[in-house]
N, C-alpha and C positions, 0 to 999 in steps of 0.2 A: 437420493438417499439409499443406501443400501445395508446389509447386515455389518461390512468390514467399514462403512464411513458410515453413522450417526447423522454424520450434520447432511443437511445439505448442497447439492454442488452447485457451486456459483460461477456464474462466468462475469469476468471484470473485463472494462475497457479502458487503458492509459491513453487519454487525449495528449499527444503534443502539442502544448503552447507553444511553437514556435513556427516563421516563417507563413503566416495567415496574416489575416486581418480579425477581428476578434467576432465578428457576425458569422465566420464561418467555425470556432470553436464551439460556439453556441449552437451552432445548429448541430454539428457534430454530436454534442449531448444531449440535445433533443433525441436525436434520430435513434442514442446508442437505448435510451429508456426505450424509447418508442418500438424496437428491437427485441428486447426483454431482459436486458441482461440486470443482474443483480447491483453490481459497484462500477460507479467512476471514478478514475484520479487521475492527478494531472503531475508531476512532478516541480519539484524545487530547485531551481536552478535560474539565473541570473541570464543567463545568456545562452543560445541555441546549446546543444548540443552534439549536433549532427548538421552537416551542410554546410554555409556559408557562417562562420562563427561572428558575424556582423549581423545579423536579419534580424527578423520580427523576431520579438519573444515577449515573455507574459509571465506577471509575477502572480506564487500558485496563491495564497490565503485568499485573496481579493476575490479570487476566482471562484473559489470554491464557494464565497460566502454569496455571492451572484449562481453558483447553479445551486445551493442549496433554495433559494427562494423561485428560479426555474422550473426544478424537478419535483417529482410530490412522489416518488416511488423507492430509486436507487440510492444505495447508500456511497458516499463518497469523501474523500479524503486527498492527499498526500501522499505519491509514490517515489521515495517518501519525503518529509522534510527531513533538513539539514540542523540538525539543534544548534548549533554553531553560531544561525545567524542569526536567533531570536532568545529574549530573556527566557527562561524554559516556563516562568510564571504566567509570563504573556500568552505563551505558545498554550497555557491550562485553557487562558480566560479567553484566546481564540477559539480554540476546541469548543469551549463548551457554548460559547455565543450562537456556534453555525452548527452544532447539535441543537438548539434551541431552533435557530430559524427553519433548520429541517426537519422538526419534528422529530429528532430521536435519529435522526441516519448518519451521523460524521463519523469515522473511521478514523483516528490519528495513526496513521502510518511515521517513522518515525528514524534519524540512521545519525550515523556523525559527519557524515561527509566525506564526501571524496573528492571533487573535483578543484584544482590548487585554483584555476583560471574565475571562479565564482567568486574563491574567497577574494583575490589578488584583487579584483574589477569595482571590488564595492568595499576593499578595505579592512576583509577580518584576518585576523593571522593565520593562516594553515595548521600550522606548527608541525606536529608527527601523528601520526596514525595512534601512537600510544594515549597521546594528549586528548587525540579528536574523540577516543572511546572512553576515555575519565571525565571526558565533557557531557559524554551522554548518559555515563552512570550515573553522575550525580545530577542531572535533570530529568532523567526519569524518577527519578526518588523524587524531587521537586514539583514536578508534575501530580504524582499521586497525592503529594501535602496540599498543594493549591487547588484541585478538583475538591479536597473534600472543605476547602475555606469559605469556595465561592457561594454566593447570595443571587441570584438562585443557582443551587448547584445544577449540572445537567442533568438531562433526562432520565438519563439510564449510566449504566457504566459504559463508559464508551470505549469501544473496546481499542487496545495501541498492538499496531502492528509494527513489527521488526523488521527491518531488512538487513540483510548481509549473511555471509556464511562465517566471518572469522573465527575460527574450533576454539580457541581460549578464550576469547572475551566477546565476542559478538554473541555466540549461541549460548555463552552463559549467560549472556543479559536480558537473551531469550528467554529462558528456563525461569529467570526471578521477576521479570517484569512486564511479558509478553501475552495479549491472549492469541496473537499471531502472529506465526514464522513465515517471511515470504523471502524464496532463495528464485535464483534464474535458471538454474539447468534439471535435468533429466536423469535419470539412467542413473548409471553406481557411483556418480556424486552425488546426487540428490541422496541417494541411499546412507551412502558413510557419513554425512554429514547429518541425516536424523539422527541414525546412532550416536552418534557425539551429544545431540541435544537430549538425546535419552538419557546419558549417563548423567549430562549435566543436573538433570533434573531428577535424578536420584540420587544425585550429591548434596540436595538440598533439601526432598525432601517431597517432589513433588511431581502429582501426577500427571504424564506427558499428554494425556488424552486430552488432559483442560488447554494445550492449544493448535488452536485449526491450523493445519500445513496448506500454504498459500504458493503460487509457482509464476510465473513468466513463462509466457508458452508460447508458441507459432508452430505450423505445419496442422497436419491432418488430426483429430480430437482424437477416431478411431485407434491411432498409432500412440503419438505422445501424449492425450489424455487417459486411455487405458494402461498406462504405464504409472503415470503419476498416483493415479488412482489405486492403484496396487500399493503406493508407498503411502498411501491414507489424506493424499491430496484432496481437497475438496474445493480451494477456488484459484479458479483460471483466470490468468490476465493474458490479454493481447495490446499487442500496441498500434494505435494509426495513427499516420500522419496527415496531417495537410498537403496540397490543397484540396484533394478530393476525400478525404477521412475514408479510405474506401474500407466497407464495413462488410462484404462478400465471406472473408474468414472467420468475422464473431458472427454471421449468421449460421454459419457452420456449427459453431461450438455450440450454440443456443439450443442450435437442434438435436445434438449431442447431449447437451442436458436434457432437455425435456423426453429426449428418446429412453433414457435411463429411468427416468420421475416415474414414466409408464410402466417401465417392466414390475413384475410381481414381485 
């Protein structure tokens, strides 16, 4: 925490589900707590992403609802889901099931989707980019009416994390219905593309500080997390893979947080 970031800095680990057996994602999220990092997530996808596009893979709710009952620390979620592939209702009364089992830790991270090979494999329409982001308008609006329906509601507000950078309608969906923005790069995109979310949210009305800047990182913390941190980033994700989950670079960043926690 410092004087120019409020919140605290977190370091997140994206487990890929793919291309394991499932005793080794699990111990992967053991290790990544055990480690200290702040949030896990896994993302939403039907099939590998990377490597051999026939392999192992792991579908993410199931998962998630298996490490909220694993873990007793880290918060975690969805990098992100797909709203596409779930009634957005559903997607409330999952949230808020696996905030309950974990005591207050799920994250719904949250996008329209992008990948056509997902939708194709399991049967939902693609359609167009225009379509996929009026799917997610109108189920985050849906989302907020069903959290406040449910019996018992969840714990806390749990807070929905955005992804994508699209400047007209992604980061404005930011701005209306997001408590966090998580984009993948660095440097003076990262930069033009806040400002965009800045204006957005003075077009409606509302103040940019209410939400946390969230990043996709790799390389050295020194380097590209003192960079990020300048543009008022406060939580880091990395990604590993299987089969060794090798976890050498978030012990890095961990130590990079805690090395700041210290300073005066």
């Amino acid at each position: 925490m410092s004087a120019a970031n409020p919140r605290p800095i977190r370091i997140g680990v994206q487990i890929a589900p793919q291309h394991v057996d499932y005793p080794a994602i699990r111990s992967a999220a053991a290790q990544a707590e055990d480690i200290g990092v702040n949030v896990i997530v896994n993302w939403d996808h039907f099939l590998p992403i990377s490597g051999d596009e026939h392999g192992k893979h792991f579908e993410c709710w199931t998962m998630l609802a298996a490490w909220a009952e694993q873990t007793s620390r880290v918060h975690l979620g969805p990098m992100v889901t797909s709203i596409s592939f779930r009634n957005p209702d559903l997607v409330a009364d999952m949230a808020r099931t696996i905030d309950h089992i974990s005591g207050g830790r799920m994250l719904l991270g949250i996008g329209a989707g992008a990948m056509e090979r997902d939708f194709a494999e399991y049967g939902y329409d693609f359609g167009t980019p225009a379509g996929r982001l009026q799917t997610l308008a109108d189920a985050l609006r849906r989302i907020e009416q069903r959290f406040a329906k449910l019996n018992p509601p969840p714990t806390r507000k749990i807070p929905v994390l955005i992804g994508g950078g699209g400047e007209q309608k992604t980061l404005r969906l930011v701005a209306e219905h997001a408590d966090i923005w998580h984009w993948f790069s660095s440097g003076a995109e990262f930069a033009r593309k806040k400002q965009i979310l800045i204006k957005h949210c003075a077009d409606i009305g509302r103040d940019p500080s209410e939400i946390e800047l969230s990043a996709g990182v790799q390389g050295d913390p020194e380097v590209v997390g003192a960079e990020l941190l300048e543009q008022g980033v406060t939580t880091f994700t990395l990604e590993v893979h299987g089969p060794d989950f090798d976890m050498s670079m978030v012990r890095e960043w961990v130590t990079w947080r805690d090395k700041l926690a210290d300073r005066p």
